[in-house]
N, C-alpha and C positions, 0 to 999 in steps of 0.2 A: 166604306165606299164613298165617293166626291163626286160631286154632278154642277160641275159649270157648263152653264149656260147663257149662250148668248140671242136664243130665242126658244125661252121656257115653254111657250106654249104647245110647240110640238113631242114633250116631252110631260106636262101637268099630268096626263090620266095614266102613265105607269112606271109611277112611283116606287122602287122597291123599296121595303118596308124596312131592309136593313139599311138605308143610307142611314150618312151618321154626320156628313156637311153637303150644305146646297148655297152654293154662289148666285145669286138673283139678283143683283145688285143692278140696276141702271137699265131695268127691261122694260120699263112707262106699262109693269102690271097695278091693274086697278084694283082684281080681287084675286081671292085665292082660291087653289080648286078643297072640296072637302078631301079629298083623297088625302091631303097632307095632313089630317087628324092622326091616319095610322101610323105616320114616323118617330114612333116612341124613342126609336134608337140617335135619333138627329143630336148631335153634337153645338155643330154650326150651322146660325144659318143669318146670311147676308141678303137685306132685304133693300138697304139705302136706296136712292134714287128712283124710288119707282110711287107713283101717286097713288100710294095704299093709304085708306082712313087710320093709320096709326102712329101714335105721338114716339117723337124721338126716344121719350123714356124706357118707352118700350120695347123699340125697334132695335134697343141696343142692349137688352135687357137679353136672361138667355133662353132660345127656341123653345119651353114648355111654356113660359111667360108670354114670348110672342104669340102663339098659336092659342094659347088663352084664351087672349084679348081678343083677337079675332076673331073666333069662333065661336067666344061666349058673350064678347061686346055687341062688335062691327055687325055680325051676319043675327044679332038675337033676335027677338019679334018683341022684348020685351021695349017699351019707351025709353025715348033717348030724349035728352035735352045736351045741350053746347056748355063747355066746361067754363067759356069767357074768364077764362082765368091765365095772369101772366106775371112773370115774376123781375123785377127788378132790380140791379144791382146800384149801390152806390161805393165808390172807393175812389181814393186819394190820400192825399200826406195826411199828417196829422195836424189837426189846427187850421186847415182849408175855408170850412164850415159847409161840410157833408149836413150833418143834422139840421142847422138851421134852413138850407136850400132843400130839403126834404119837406119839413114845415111848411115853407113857402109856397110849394107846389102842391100839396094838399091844403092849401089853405088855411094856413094856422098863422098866427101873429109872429116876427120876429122878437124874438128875448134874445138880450144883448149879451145878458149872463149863462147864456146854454154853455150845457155841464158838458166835459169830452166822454164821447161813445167811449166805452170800455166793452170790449168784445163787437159782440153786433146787436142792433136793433132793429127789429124788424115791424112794420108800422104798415096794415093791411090799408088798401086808398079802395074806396068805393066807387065807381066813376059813373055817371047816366044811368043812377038807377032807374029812371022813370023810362028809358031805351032797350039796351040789350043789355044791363045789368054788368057789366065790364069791372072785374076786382083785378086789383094790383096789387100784389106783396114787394113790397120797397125795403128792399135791405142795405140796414146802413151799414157800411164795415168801418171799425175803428183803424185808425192810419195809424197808428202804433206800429213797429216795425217787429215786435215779438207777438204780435197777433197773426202777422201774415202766414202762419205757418197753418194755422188753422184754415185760414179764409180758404185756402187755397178749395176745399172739399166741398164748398160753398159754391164756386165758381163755376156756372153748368151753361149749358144749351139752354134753347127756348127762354135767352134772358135779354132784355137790355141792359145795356152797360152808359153808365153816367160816369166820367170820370172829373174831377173837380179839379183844378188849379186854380190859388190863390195870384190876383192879379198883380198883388205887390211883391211876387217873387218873381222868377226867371222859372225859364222851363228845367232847368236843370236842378234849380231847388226845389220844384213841386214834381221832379223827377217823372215827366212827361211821356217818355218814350219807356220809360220800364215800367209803368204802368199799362202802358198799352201791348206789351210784349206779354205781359203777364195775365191780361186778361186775351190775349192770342193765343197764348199757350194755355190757356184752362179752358177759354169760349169759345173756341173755334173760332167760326165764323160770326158769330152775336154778333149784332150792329151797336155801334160805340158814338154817343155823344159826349163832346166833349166840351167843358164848360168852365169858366172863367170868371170864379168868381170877385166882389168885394171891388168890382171895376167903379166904384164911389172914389176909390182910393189910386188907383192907378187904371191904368189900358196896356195889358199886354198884346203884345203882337206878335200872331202865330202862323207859320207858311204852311197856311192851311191849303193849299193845293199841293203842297210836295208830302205832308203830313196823307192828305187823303192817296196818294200815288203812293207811298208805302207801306198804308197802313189800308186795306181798302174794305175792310171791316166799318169806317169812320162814316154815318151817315148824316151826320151835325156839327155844328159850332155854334156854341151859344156864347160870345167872348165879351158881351156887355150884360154882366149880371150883375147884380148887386142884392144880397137879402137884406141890408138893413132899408135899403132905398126902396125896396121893390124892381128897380129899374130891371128891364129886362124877363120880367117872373113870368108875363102872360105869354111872350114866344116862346119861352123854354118851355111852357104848362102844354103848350099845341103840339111842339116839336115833338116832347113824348109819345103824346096820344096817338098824335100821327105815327110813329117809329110802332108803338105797341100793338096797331092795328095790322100794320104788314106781318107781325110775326106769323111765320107758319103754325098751324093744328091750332089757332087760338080758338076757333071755332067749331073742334073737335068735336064730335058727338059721344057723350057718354052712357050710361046707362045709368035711369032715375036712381038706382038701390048704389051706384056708387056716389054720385053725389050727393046723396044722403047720409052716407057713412061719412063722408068727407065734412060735411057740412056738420055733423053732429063731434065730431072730434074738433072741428075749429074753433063751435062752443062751448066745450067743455076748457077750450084753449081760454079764452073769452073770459069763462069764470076762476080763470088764475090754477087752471090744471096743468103742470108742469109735465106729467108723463104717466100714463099708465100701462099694466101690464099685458102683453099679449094676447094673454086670455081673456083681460077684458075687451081687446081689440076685436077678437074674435066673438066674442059674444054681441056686438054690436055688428058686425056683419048679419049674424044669423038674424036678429031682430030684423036687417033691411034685405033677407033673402037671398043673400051670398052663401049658399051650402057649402059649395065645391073649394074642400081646401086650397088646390093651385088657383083658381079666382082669388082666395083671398088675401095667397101670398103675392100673385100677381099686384092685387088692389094695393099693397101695405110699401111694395118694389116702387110702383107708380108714387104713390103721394112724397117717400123719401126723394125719390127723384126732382119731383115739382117744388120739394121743400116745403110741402106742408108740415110734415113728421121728420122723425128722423129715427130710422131703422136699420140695422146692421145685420146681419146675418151671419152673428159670431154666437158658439155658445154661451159667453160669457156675456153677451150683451142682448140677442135677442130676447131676454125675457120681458124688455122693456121697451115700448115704444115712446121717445120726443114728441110733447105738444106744440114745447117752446124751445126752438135750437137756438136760441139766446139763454136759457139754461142753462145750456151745458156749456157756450162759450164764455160765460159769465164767470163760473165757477171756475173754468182752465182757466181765467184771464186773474182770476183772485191770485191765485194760485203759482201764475208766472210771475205776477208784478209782487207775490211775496220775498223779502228778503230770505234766503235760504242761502247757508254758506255753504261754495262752491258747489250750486244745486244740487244740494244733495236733501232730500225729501222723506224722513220717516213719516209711516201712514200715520202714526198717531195726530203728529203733525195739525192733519187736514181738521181735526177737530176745534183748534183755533184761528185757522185760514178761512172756513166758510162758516155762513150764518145755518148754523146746525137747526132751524123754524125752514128755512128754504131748503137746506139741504141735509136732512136727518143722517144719519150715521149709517143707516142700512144701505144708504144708496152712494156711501164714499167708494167703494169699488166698483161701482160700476162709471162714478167719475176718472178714476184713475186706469179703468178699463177703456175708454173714452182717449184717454191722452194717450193713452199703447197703440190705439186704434190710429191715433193720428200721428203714430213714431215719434209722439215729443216726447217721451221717456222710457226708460229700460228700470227693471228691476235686478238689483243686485243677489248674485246667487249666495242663498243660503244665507241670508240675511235674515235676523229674527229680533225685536220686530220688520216686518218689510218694510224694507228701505229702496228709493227708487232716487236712480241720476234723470238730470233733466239738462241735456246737452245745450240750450238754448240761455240755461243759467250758469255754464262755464265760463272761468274766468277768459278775458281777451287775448293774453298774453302766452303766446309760445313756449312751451319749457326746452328745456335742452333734450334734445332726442336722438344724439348723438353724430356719427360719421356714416353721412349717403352716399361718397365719391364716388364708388364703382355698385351704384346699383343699379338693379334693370328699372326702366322709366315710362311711365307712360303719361298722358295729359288728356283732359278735356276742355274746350271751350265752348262759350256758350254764348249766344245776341244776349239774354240775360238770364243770369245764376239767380233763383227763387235761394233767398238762405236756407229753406226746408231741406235742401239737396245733401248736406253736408251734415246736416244733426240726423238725419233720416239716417243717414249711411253709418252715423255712432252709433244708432239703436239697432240697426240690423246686426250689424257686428260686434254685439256687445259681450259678446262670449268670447269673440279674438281679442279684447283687447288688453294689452301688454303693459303689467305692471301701473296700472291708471293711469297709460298716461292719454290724457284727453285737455283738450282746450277748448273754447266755441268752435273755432272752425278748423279742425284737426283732431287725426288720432293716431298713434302707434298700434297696430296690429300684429299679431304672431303664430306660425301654426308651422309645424312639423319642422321645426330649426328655424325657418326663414322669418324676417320682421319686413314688417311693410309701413311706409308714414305714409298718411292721407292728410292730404291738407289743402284747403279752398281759399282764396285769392276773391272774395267779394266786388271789390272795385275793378280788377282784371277779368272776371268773370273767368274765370279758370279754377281746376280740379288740379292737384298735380299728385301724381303715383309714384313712390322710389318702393322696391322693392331688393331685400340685401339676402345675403344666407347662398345656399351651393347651387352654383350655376346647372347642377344638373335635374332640379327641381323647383326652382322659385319659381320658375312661370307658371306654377300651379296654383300658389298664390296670388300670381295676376291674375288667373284665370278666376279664382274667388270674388277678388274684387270688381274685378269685370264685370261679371255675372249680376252682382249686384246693385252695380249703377246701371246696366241694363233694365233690371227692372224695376229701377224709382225712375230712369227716364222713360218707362212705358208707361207707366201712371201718368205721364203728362202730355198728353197726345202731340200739340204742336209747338215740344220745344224742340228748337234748331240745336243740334250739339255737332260739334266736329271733333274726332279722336284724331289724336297726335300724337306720331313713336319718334321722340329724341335720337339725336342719333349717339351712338356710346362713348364716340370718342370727347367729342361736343354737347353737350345736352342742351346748348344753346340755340342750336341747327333743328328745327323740325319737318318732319314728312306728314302730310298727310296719310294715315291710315288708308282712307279708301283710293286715294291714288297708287299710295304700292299695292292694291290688290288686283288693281287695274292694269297695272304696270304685269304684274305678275299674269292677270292674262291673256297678257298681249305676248308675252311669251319675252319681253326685257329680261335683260340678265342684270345691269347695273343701270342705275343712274347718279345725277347730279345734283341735289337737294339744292332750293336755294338759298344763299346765304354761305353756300364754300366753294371750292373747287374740289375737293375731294369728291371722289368715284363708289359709292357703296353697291354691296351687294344686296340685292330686290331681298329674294330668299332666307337669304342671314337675317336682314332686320326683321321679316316678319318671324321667322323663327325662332330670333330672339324672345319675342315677348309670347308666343301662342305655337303649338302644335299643328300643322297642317289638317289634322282629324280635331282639335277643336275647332282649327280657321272654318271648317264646313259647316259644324254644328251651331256656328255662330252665324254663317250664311241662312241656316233654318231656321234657327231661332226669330232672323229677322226678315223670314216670311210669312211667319207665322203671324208677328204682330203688324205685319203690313194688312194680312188676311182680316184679323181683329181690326183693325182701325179701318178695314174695308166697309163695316158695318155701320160706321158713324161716318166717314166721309167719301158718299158715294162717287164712282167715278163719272166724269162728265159726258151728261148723253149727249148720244147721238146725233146728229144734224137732223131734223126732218126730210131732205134730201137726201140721206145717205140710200145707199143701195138694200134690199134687204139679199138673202141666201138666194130668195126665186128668180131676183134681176140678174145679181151676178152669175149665175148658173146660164142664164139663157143669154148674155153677154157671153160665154166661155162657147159655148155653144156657136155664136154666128161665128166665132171669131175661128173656133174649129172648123167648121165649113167654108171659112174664107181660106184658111188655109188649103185645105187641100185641093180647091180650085187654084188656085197661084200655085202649087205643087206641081198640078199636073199639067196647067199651060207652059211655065218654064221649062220643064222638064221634056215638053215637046217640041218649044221652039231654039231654044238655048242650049241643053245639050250638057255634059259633065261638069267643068270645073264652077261657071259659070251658074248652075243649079243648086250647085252645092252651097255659095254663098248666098243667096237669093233664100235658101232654107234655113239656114243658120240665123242670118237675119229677122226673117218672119217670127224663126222660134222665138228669138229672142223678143223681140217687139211683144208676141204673145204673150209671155210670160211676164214683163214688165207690166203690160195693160190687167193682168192677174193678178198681179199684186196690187198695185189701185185700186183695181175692185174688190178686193177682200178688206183693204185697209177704209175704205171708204164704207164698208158694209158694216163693220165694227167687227169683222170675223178674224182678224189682222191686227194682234196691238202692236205698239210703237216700237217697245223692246224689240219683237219678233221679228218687225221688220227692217230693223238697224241690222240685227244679229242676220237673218236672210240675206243683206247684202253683204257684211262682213264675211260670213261660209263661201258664196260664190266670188268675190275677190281672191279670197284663200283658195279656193280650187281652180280659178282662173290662173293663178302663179304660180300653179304645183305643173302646170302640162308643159311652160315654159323648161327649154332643155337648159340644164347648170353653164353658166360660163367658168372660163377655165377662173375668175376673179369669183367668181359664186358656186362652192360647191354644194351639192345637193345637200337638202337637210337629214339628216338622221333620226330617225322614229323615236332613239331611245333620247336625243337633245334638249327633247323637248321636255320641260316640267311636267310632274306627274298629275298636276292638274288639269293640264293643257291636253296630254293624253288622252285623259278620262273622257273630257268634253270631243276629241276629236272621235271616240268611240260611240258616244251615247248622238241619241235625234239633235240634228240643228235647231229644231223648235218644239215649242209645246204645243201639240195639237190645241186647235180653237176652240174646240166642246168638250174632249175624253181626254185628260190629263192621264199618264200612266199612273199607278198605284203608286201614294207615298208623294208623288211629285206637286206640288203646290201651284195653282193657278197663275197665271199673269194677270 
């Protein structure tokens, strides 16, 4: 059962116990009723936009966790103190000088000789102890460009973003704007300072008003820094502080027994404790009075999230919880920057790759369980001893993979390709692939006859898809691959991609995807791609690459994750002006009584034809002023009301009699799409969706 809501309140006290998603997103709820303790069965539940005491870790975290927190935090009787805790990114190229301007601002002396981050450093800044005690984790990320595959897991909510450019370069060598896209696409919205460093040496200059109009995540410019100088160090030291004080829940209320567990694992961090086991995790709860196993899994979900720890929830990894995620990035970084021909990794390996005092033997699988976790490697089957590829240590170089002329085509483009996207997609399909053949950024794949090349275009920022074997099944194959870059770009919430169907004659000609589906519901038969004068058929090209019964299943698929990423980026409330349910109702109401006053006066002074349009018009006027006020109440989304007007256009030109140049349309003409839609509701009801049917 599904229960959107657009004013929950008249709905909080009866609950049925079987629901299994509840839509609450953007209702300005403060608390929550207890009734919702007994939704064991809750699935989903979207909480965004609404001014609840709970931190986004949480909020996005799944409904046994939310309801947790709230019921066993937010509403306890037990003492609360404020978390004053925030976390801080640093990233940029390599050789910038991230770590030295890190120093800087925590107060440390410039060294002229600082050694290059390898992996990450993470370096806790203490700030007004003798105030409200305010701690910042400063995370350095090494600009090495085979790290960034890592980083990426790193890159969260409730952070600030520093980003560094070297002043003696251009922006396009401290690669300015794909940094900022990358921390868009991991941070959401995180506010982004951006800073310029080594200005001893030169003064870049940055169109920093067109930068903040495209980028509007950008809350700073710090473009005269200097760490050997200092020049510059005390604005940027304030800029931050300031930036870190606006963060949302920084002032969260916790409960004393969690910050105490928190605070006794940090020391244990402290005294050079790299990780310990579950159970010990768990034992240090009960010491600070966390009985309740989901409190604890809750508390362990939260600190990974915040980056205290680092916790996975795999069986092959939970047994151990990260003190120091510099640990683990240290050891992967050994590990990638080790010479290994044509990546290729036997475990024994790792025994002269890492310092076996840091990193014992017992705990090499759960390293290399780590790097599975983060799809930088695949294990080869039936390999003895285990032997593992590491696609990001493949050679650069193309092999021959033979003749694509006539195969089925598909494309992705991207504002910016993360390389993760491309070696990610080796290790997911590492069972299809054909014969080894693999490169860094390509693979040959094969399954049931058909071969498929996958290959990524780094500086174009493109995927490109050729798919060969009997036309009357490869697109089953696309449909594999599809599926799959589906979901590594749902791992990345705000990256922009656009699909693109080649056309077959031309593979040089491209269509937009989501315009032929558009085209296709608008009831088009052909069009004219730009870039020819050829006439294609709507339906053929989509058919070509997908099934009309996947094309749908791929329409849900990607409501699904609209649903999901409902819950991290809520929709934009309301006006304080807007109408609620009670105005527009009693609006509907004068306007019905106005009515049939002007009903009955025309109708007695005016007489037939004359009445009749005088009614027609009113209707109409009413109904216009109805949908204002529903769309203005928030009971009317935008979709609905586009789609509202497009139905009554469409039935406004159905009464129109055929000219002898326009014959009547034919039921059966239309696509079977079109059909369906002209069968099923013009809109989705504003509160009770049908069964199965997914919210607007």
């Amino acid at each position: 059962m599904i229960l959107v809501s657009a004013n929950y309140q008249t709905y909080s006290h009866r609950l049925p116990v079987s629901l299994e998603s509840l839509f609450l997103a953007g209702n300005r709820l403060s608390t929550l009723p207890p009734s919702m303790k007994s939704l064991e069965h809750l699935k989903t539940l979207a909480l965004a936009g609404n001014p609840l005491p709970i931190p986004p870790e949480i909020l996005t975290s799944e409904p046994p966790n939310i309801l947790s927190f709230y019921f066993g935090n937010v509403t306890s009787s037990e003492p609360k103190i404020p978390l004053n805790e925030a976390k801080m990114v640093v990233v940029g190229q390599g050789g910038v000088g991230k770590t030295s301007l890190v120093k800087r601002i925590i107060g440390q002396p410039y060294d002229p000789n600082e050694d290059t981050t390898r992996g990450i450093w993470i370096c806790p800044w203490d700030v007004e102890r003798d105030q409200d005690g305010l701690k910042i984790n400063i995370w350095d990320f090494g600009g090495q460009e085979i790290m960034h595959a890592t980083h990426q897991f790193f890159l969260t909510a409730r952070t600030l973003y520093v980003l560094v450019l070297d002043s003696r370069q251009g922006e396009q060598e401290s690669r300015l704007e794909y940094w900022l896209k990358i921390i868009q696409s991991f941070g959401g919205s995180s506010p982004i300072i951006v800073v310029c460093n080594k200005a001893d040496r030169n003064r870049l200059s940055l169109d920093e008003t067109g930068l903040r109009r495209k980028y509007s995540s950008i809350v700073g410019f710090a473009t005269s820094v200097s760490c050997e100088t200092g020049e510059g160090i005390d604005d940027l030291r304030a800029l931050v502080l300031g930036e870190i004080r606006k963060l949302n829940h920084l002032r969260d209320l916790f409960l004393t027994s969690w910050i105490a567990v928190k605070d006794e694992l940090a020391s244990m961090r402290d005294n050079e404790r790299d990780y310990i086991s579950f159970d010990e995790y768990e034992q240090i709860c009960i010491r600070n009075g966390i009985d309740a196993p989901l409190s604890r899994q809750t508390l362990v979900a939260f600190l990974h999230d915040l980056g205290a720890i680092l916790h996975f929830p795999d069986p092959n990894l939970e047994a151990t919880n990260i003190l120091s995620p510099d640990w683990v990035t240290s050891g992967v970084y050994r590990i990638l920057n080790w010479h290994l021909e044509g990546g290729v990794l036997p475990f024994h390996r790792l025994q002269s790759i890492l310092d076996l005092a840091e990193y014992p033997p017992r705990q090499h699988l759960f390293i290399i369980g780590m790097m599975k976790k983060f799809e930088l490697c695949f294990e080869f089957e039936s390999s003895q001893p285990p032997t593992y590829l590491i696609p990001d240590l493949l050679p650069k170089s193309e092999p021959d993979t033979g003749d694509w002329g006539r195969a089925l085509r598909f494309q992705y483009h991207y504002e910016v390709l993360p390389s993760s996207v491309i070696s990610r997609f080796i290790v997911r399909m590492s069972h299809f692939v054909s014969k080894q053949t693999y490169w860094r950024n390509g693979v040959v794949i094969a399954k049931g006859g058909n071969r498929a090349l996958v290959k990524a275009d780094l500086e174009d920022r493109r995927v490109f898809i050729s798919v060969s074997g009997r036309p009357s099944d490869r697109r089953s194959l696309m449909d594999i691959i599809r599926a799959e870059f589906d979901r590594i770009h749902a791992t990345i919430p705000q990256l922009p991609v656009q699909e693109k169907v080649p056309m077959p004659d031309d593979p040089s000609v491209l269509a937009d995807y989501e315009h032929l589906l558009n085209l296709l519901d608008m009831g088009e038969v052909s069009f004219v791609p730009e870039g020819t004068k050829t006439r294609y058929n709507v339906r053929d090209l989509l058919e070509g690459i997908e099934s009309e019964e996947r094309r749908e299943e791929r329409r849900e698929d990607r409501l699904d994750l609209r649903d999901r990423r409902s819950r991290v980026s809520p929709p934009a409330a309301a006006p304080e002006s807007a109408l609620s349910l009670w105005q527009a109702g009693a609006l509907l109401l004068i306007l019905f009584v106005i009515c049939v006053i002007v009903f009955s006066g025309s109708a007695y002074i005016l007489g037939g034809p004359t009445f009749s349009l005088i009614a027609i018009g009113t209707v109409l006027v009413i109904a216009i002023i109805s949908v204002f006020a529903l769309r203005a109440g928030g009971m009317l989304s935008e979709r609905n009301t586009v789609a509202l007007a497009e139905k009554t256009l469409n039935r406004l030109s159905l009464l129109r009699k055929p000219t002898p140049a326009e014959p009547a349309a034919e039921p059966g003409g239309l696509p079977p799409s079109r059909r369906a839609r002209a069968n099923s509701p013009a809109l989705d009801p504003p509160f009770f969706p049908q069964r199965g049917k997914r919210p607007s």
